[in-house]
C-alpha positions as CSV (number, residue, x, y, z in Angstrom):
1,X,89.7,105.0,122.2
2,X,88.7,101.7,120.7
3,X,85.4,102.0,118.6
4,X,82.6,99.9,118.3
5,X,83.2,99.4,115.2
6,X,86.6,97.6,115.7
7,X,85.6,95.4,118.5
8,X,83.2,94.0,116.0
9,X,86.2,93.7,113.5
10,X,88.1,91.9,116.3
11,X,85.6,90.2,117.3
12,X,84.7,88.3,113.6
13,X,88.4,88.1,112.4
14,X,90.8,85.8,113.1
15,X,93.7,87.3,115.3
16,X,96.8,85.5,115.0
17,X,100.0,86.5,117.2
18,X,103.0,84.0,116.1
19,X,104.7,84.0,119.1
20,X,104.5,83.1,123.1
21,X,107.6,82.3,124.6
22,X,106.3,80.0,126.8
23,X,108.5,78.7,129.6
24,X,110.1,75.6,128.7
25,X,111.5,72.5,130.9
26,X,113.5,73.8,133.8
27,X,113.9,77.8,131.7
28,X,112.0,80.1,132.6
29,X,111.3,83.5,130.8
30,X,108.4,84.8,132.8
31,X,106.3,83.4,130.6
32,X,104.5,80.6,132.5
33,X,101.2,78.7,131.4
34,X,98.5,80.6,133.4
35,X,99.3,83.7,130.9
36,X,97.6,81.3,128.2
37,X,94.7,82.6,129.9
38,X,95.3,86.2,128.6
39,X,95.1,85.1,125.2
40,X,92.1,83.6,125.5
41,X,90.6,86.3,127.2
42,X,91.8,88.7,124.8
43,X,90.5,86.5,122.0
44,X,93.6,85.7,120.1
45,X,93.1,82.4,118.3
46,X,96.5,81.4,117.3
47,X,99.8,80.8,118.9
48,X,103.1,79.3,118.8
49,X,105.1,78.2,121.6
50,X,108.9,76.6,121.6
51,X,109.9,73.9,123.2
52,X,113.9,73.9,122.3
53,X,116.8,76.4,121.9
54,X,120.3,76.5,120.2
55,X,121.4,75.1,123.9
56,X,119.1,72.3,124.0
57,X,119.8,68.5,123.1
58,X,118.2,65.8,121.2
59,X,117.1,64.5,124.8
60,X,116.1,67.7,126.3
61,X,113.6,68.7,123.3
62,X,111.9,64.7,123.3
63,X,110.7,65.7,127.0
64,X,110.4,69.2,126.2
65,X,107.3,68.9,123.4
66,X,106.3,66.1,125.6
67,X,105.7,68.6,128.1
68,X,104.0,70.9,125.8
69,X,101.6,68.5,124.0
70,X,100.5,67.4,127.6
71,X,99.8,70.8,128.3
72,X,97.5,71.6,125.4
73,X,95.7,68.3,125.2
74,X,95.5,69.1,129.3
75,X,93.0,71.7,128.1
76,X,90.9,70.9,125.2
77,X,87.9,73.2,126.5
78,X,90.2,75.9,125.9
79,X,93.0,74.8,123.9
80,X,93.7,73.5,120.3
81,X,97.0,71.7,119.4
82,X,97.6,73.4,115.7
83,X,98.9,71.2,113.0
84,X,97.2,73.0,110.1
85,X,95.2,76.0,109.1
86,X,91.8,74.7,109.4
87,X,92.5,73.9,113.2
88,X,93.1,77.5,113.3
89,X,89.7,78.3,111.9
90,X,88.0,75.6,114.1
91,X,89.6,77.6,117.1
92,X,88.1,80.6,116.0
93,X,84.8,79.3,115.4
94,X,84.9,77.2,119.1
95,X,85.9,80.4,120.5
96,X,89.1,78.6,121.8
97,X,93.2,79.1,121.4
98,X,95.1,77.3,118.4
99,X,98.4,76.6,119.8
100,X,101.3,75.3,117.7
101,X,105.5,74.8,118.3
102,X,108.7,75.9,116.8
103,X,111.8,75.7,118.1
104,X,114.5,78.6,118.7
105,X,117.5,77.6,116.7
106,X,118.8,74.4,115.5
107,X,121.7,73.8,117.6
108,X,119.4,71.3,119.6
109,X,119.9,68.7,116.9
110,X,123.5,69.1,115.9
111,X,123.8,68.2,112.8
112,X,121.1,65.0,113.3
113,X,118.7,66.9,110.3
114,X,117.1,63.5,110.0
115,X,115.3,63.9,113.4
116,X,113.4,66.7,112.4
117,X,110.7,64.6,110.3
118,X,110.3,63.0,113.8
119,X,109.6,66.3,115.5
120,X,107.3,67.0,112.4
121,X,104.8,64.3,113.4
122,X,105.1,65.3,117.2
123,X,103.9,68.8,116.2
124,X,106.8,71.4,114.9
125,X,105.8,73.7,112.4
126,X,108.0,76.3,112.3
127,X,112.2,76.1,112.9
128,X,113.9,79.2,113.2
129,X,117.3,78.4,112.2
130,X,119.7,80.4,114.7
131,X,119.4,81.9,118.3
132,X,121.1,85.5,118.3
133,X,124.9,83.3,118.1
134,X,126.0,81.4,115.2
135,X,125.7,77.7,114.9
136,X,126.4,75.2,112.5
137,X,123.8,76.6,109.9
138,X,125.0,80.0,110.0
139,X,125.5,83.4,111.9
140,X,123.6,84.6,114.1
141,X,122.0,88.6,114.5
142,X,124.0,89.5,117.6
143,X,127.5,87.4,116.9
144,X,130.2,89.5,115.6
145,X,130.7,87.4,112.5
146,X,128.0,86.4,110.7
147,X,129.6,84.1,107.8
148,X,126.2,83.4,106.0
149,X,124.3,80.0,105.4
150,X,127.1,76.8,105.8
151,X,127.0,74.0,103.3
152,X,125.1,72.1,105.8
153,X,122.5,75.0,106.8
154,X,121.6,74.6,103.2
155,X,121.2,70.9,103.9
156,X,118.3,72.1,106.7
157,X,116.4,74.6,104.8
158,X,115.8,72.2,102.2
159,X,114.8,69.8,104.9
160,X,113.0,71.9,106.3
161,X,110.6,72.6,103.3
162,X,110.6,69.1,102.4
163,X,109.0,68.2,105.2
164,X,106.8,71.3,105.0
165,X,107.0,73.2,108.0
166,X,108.3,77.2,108.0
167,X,111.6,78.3,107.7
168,X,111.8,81.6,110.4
169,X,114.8,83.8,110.4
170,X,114.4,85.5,113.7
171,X,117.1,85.8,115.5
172,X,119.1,85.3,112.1
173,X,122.5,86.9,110.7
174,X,121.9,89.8,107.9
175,X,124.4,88.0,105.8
176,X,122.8,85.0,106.5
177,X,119.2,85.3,105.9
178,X,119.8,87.0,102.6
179,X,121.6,83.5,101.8
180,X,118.3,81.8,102.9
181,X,116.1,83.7,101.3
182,X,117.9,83.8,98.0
183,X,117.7,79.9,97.8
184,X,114.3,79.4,99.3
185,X,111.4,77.6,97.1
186,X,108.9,78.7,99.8
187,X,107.7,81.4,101.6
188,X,109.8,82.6,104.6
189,X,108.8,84.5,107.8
190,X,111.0,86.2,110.9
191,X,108.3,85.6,113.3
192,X,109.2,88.2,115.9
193,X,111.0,91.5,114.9
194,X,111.5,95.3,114.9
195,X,112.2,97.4,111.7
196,X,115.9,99.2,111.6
197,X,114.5,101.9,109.6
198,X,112.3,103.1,112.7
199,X,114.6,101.7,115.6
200,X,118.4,100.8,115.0
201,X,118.7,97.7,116.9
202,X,120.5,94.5,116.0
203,X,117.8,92.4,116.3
204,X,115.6,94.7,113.6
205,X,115.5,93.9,110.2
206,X,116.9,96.4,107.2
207,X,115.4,97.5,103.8
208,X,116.9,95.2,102.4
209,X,115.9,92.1,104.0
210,X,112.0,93.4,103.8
211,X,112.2,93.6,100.3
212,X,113.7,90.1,99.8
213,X,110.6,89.3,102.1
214,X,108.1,90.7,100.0
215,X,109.9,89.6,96.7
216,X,109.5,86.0,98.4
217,X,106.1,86.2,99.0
218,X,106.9,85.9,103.1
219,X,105.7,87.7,106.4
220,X,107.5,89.9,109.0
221,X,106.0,89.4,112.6
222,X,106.0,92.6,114.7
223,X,107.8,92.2,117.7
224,X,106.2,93.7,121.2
225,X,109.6,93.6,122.9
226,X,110.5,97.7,124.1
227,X,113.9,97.2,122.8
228,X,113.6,96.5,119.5
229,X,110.7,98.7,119.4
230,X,112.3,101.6,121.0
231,X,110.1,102.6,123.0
232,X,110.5,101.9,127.0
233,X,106.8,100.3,127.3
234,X,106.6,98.5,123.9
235,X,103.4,100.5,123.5
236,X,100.8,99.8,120.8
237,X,101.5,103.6,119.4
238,X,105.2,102.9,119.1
239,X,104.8,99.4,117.1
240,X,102.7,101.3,114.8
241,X,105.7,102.9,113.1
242,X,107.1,99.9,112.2
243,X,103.6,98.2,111.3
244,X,103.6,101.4,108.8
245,X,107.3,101.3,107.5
246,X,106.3,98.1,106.3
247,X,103.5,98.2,104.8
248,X,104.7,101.7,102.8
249,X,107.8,100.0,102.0
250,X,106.3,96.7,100.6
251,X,102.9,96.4,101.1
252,X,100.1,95.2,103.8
253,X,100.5,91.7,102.3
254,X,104.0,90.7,104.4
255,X,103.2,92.1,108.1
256,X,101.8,90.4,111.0
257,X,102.1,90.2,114.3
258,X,104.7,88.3,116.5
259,X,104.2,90.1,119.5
260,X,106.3,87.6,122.1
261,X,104.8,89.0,124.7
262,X,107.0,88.1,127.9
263,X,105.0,88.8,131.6
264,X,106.9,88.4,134.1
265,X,110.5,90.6,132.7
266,X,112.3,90.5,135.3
267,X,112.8,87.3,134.8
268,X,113.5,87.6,131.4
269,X,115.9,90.5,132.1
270,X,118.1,87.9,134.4
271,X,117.8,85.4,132.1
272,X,119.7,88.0,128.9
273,X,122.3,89.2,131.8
274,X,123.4,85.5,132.4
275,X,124.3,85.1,128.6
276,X,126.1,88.4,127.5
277,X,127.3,86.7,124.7
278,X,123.8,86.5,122.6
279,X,122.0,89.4,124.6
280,X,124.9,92.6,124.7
281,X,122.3,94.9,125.4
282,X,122.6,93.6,128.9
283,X,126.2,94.5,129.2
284,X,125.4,98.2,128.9
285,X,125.3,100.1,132.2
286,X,122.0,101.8,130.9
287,X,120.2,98.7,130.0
288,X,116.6,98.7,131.1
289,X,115.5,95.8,130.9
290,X,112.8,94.6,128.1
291,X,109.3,95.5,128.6
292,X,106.1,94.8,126.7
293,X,102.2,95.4,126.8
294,X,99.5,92.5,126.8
295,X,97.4,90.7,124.1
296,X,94.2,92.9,125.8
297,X,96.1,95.6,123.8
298,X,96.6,94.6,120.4
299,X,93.7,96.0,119.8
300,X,94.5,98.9,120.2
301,X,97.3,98.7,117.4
302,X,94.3,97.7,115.1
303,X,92.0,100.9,116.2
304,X,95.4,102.7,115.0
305,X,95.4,101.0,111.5
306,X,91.6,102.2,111.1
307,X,92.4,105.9,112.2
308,X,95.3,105.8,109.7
309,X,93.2,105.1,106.8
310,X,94.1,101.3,106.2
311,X,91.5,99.2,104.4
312,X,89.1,96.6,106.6
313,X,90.7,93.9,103.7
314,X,94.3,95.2,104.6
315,X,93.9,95.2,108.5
316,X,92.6,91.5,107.8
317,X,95.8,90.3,106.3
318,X,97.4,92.0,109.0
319,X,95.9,90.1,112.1
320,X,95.9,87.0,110.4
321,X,95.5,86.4,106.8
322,X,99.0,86.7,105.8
323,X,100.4,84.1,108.2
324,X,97.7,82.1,107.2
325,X,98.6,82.3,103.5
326,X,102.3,81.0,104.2
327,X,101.1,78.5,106.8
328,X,98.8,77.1,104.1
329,X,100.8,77.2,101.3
330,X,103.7,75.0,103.7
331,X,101.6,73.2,106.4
């Protein structure tokens, strides 16, 4: 039961989810453009949406973001393109949705690094360096081998911060982000995980990692997805644990959410079956698919912080105020 008392919190705090997985040029997830609407609805007031994977070219990302940009600017009663804090703030106060892009690996641009300050002015913000497989700036979460950050992945993060956008290590190697984050002169975020201490899946994060997070000054985003959760519905009393684990483990000051909420799954369940090779869950003859609630309910997960005795000035970092530290530190 969500009190009166928290719909007021909700309703004068910034809520900031760092992850849509908007359907991209001729890919689709389940996640198509009318679901914006749920956000809004719901009153979240930031977003990020991708517009380019490992898989994707040069080519295929210049008519991708075109595609996106189009799309926000399509809508400006409702929609906000995001290029810095402040037009997160001026959502919130116009009652509208900040929206800004990061890509899903790096593959898309080889090993063209000089292209990125391009895609800075067109709108990236945040890079997340690999896609589940390895690439040519290091391994990747599901790949077998995971050799850590390559000479020339070292090359991108300290492009990357250069041109200040966010460095996100979702999707990432263990070996590898503990190279990244051991050389990093900024804050870091993984924008959309699960914790392994709660649910042992290879796209959770250990110990480990978390306090190299905290020790960095960064932010884990909470993952909605039932599989890394562990819980078949991706309910908001199942992401709680993990919401908890880290907060005991390093504090309320490097958890957020990054809930990558997904609407249509069966679409996204085809989508992991046609590419084994980064998504092995879908080999096993058990696998059920991935599964998640909607923004409506994050609420919810914020009535659960106030039963458990968190602080109104700790449940505000939480929905918002942490990523909006790192995002103004680097933006």
């Amino acid at each position: 039961m969500v009190s009166e008392s928290t719909r007021t919190f909700w309703k004068n705090n910034v809520i900031w989810d760092m992850l849509y997985p908007l359907d991209m040029l001729n890919q689709a997830y389940g996640c198509s453009e009318k679901y914006l609407d749920h956000y809004i609805n719901a009153g979240v007031n930031f977003t990020s949406i991708c517009f380019a994977e490992d898989t994707s070219s040069i080519d295929y990302a210049i008519k991708s973001i075109s595609l996106q940009r189009k799309l926000i600017h399509s809508r400006p009663d409702v929609l906000i393109h995001a290029l810095t804090v402040d037009d997160v703030l001026r959502a919130k106060k116009e009652g509208k949705l900040a929206i800004g892009m990061q890509t899903h690996g790096t593959g898309w641009f080889g090993k063209d690094v000089g292209v990125l300050e391009v895609f800075r002015e067109l709108g990236l913000r945040v890079v997340q360096l690999v896609f589940n497989a390895s690439n040519f700036v290091g391994g990747g979460c599901s790949d077998k081998a995971d050799g850590g950050l390559t000479t020339y992945g070292t090359q991108v993060v300290r492009e990357i911060e250069r041109l200040g956008m966010v460095v996100d290590l979702a999707h990432v190697g263990y070996r590898t982000t503990l190279d990244v984050l051991n050389m990093a002169t900024r804050p870091l975020i993984f924008s959309h995980v699960g914790i392994m201490g709660v649910n042992r899946h290879y796209r959770n994060v250990r110990d480990d990692q978390l306090r190299a997070v905290g020790q960095n000054g960064g932010v884990i985003g909470l993952s909605g997805n039932s599989a890394y959760i562990g819980d078949e519905t991706g309910s908001m009393s199942a992401i709680f644990p993990h919401l908890d684990y880290v907060v005991q483990l390093i504090g309320p000051d490097h958890v957020g959410f990054g809930f990558d909420f997904v609407f249509e799954t069966d679409l996204l369940d085809e989508w992991a079956k046609n590419i084994e090779d980064e998504w092995p869950d879908s080999k096993d003859p058990n696998f059920k698919g991935f599964r998640f609630q909607r923004p409506k309910d994050v609420i919810e997960l914020v009535q659960l912080m106030f039963d458990h005795g968190y602080s109104e000035d700790a449940i505000k970092k939480i929905v918002s105020g942490n990523f909006m530290r790192v995002c103004q530190e680097i933006w």
